[in-house]
N, C-alpha and C positions, 0 to 999 in steps of 0.2 A: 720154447718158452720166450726167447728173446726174440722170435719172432712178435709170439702173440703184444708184449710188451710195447714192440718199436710201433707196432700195427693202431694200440690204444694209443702209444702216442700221440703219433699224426694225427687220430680222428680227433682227440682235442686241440692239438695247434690248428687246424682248419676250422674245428668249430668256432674257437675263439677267434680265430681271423675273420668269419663269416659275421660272427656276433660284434665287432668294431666298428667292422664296415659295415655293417646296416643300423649300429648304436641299440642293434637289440628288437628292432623289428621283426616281428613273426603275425601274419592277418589275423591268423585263428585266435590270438589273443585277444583280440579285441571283438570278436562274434560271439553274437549270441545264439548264433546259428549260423551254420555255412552253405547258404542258396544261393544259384545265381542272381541278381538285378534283375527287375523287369527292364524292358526298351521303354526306351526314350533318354532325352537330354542329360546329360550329367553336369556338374559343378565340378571342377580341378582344386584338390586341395595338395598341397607340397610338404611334405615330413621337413621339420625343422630341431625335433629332438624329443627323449625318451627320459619319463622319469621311473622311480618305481609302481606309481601308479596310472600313468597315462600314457597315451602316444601323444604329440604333440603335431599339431600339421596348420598350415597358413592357408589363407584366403589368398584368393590370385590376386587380390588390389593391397595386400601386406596389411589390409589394416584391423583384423582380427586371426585368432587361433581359436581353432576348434581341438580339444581333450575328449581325445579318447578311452575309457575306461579299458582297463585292462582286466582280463575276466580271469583266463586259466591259470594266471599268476595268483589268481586270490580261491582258485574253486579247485573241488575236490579233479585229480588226475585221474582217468580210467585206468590205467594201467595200473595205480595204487589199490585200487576195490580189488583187481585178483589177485593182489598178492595174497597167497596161504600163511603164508610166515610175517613175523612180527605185526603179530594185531594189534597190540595195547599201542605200541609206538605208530600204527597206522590212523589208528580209533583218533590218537590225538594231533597225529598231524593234520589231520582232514578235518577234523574238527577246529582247528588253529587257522586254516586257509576257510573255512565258512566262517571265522568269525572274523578277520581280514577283508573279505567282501562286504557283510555287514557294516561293519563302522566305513569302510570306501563310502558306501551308498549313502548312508546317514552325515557325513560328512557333506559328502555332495548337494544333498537336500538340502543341509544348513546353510549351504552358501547360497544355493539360488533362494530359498525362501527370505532369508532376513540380511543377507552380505552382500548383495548385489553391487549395490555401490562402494562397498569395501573392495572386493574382489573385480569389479569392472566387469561385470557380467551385462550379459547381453542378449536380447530375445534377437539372431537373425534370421533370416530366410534361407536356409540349408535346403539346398537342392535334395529331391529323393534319392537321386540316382547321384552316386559320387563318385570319383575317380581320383585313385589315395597313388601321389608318385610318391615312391619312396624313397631314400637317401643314394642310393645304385639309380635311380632315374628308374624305375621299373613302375609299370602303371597297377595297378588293382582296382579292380571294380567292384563294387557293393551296393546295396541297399541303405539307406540311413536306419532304417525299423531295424537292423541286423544288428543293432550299436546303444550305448548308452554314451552321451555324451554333454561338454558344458562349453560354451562360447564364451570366449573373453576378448575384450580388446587389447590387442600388441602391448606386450609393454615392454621398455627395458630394462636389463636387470637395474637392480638400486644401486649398488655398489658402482658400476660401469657408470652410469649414469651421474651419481653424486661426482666420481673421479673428474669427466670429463665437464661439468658444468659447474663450478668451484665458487661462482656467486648466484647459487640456488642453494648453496648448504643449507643456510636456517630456512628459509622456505622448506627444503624438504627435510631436514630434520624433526618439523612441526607437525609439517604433514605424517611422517611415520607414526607421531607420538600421537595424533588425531584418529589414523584410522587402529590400532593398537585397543586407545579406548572407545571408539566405539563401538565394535565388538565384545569387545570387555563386559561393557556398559548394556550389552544385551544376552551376555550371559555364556557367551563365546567362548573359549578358552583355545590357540591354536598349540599343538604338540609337539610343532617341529620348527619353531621361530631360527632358522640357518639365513641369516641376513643375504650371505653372497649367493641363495640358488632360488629361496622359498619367494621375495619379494619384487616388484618392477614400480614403472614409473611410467605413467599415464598422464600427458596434459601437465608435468611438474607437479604431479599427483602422487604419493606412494598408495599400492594399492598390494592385495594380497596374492600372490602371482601363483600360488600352491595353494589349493583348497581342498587338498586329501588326508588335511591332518585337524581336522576341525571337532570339539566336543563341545557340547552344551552339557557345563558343569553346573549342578544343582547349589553349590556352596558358590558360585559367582550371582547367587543373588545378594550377598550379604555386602554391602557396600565396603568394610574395611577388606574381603575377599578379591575384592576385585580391583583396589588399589593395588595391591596385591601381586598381581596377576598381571595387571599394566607393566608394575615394576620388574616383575621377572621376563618379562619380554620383548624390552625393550635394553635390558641389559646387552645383550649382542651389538645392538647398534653402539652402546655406547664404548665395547672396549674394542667394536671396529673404529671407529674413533679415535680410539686412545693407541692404535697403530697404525694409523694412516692418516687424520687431520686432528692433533692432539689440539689445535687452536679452535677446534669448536666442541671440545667437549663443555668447557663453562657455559658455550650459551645451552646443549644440552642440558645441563645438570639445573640451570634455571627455566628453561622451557618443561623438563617433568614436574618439577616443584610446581608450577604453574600448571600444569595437566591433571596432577592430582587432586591441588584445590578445587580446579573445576568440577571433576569429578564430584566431590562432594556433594554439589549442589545437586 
């Protein structure tokens, strides 16, 4: 028995070392099918980080990322359909990961169709044939058609970015509370407003750096709704603010008051 115990151990202290070091990369996550590539030319893309919903990988000239949707994290597991035993708890987990993929995709639509320029989206020329190096330096090769995926332009995180550039505050302060409402103001609602991971900063631009958490709320047509909705969102920024540059929360508190009026119009 203290065999079989020390045995389970180690295969999780190894998994979880394996899972560090590569930040959680596994290919099959992200196919939609597992075929070789046809020949010819490939495009190099470089893994730069994993969230709950994407892989994250760089262009060879740094000045986009391509998001890779992450599928088996969101879709029913084979090995779950044979289970014989606990159905009701199977019935609704599997049910729970298709409606996870669902709102993924719908999400994702929502930004490329109407957030574009929120989220810094971008039509590029994505090579067919790719070659994914991952975090260990390891190459994989794919197909693009194997893949769902969304193009943005680099950006830095917000926080890193406001820290190290300290007379851009109100400029980007402005800009957070500008692109906030104009999503708002189209009916947007985002679910996971996490200041230090979800946003970046494009050109002295805040833009939406996470776009897996997106709902087109039917009550953000109502205009006192979506004051609202500004205001709950932009909440994070202000009490990151209020511990870490407490001397621009006033011009904060007067630039929303100023956001919202506009809004009215």
């Amino acid at each position: 028995m203290k065999r079989v115990v020390l045995s389970l151990l180690l295969f999780l202290a190894v998994e979880r070392f394996c899972y560090f070091q590569t930040e959680g990369f596994i290919l099959s996550k992200m196919l939609l099918e597992n075929v070789p590539p046809p020949p010819g030319p490939s495009e190099t893309l470089t893994f730069i980080g994993a969230g709950k919903q994407f892989y994250a990988f760089e262009t060879a000239d740094h000045q986009y990322v391509v998001k890779f949707m992450k599928f088996s994290r969101r879709r029913p597991l084979p090995w779950l359909e044979k289970l014989p035993f606990f159905q009701s708890w199977k019935i609704s987990y599997l049910t729970e990961r298709a409606k996870r993929l669902t709102n993924l995709k719908a999400s994702s639509l929502l930004a490329r169709q109407f957030l574009s320029s929120e989220a810094a989206i971008v039509s590029y020329p994505l090579s067919k044939n790719l070659t994914l190096i991952d975090k260990l330096g390891i190459a994989h090769h794919i197909d693009r058609s194997q893949t769902e995926f969304i193009v943005q332009k680099k950006a830095a995180p917000f926080t890193t970015y406001f820290d190290k550039n300290p007379s851009l505050a109100h400029i980007l302060i402005s800009s957070y509370l500008k692109t906030v409402s104009s999503h708002c103001r189209k009916g947007i609602c985002n679910l996971d407003p996490i200041i230090d991971r979800n946003y970046g900063v494009v050109d002295n631009q805040m833009i939406l750096m996470d776009i897996g958490s997106l709902l087109a709320h039917p009550k953000l047509k109502s205009l006192a709704r979506q004051q609202l909705e500004i205001f709950m969102e932009v909440l994070p920024l202000r009490e990151w603010l209020q511990n870490n540059h407490p001397e621009h929360v006033t011009f904060f508190d007067q630039a929303l008051c100023q956001t919202i009026e506009k809004h009215s119009f």
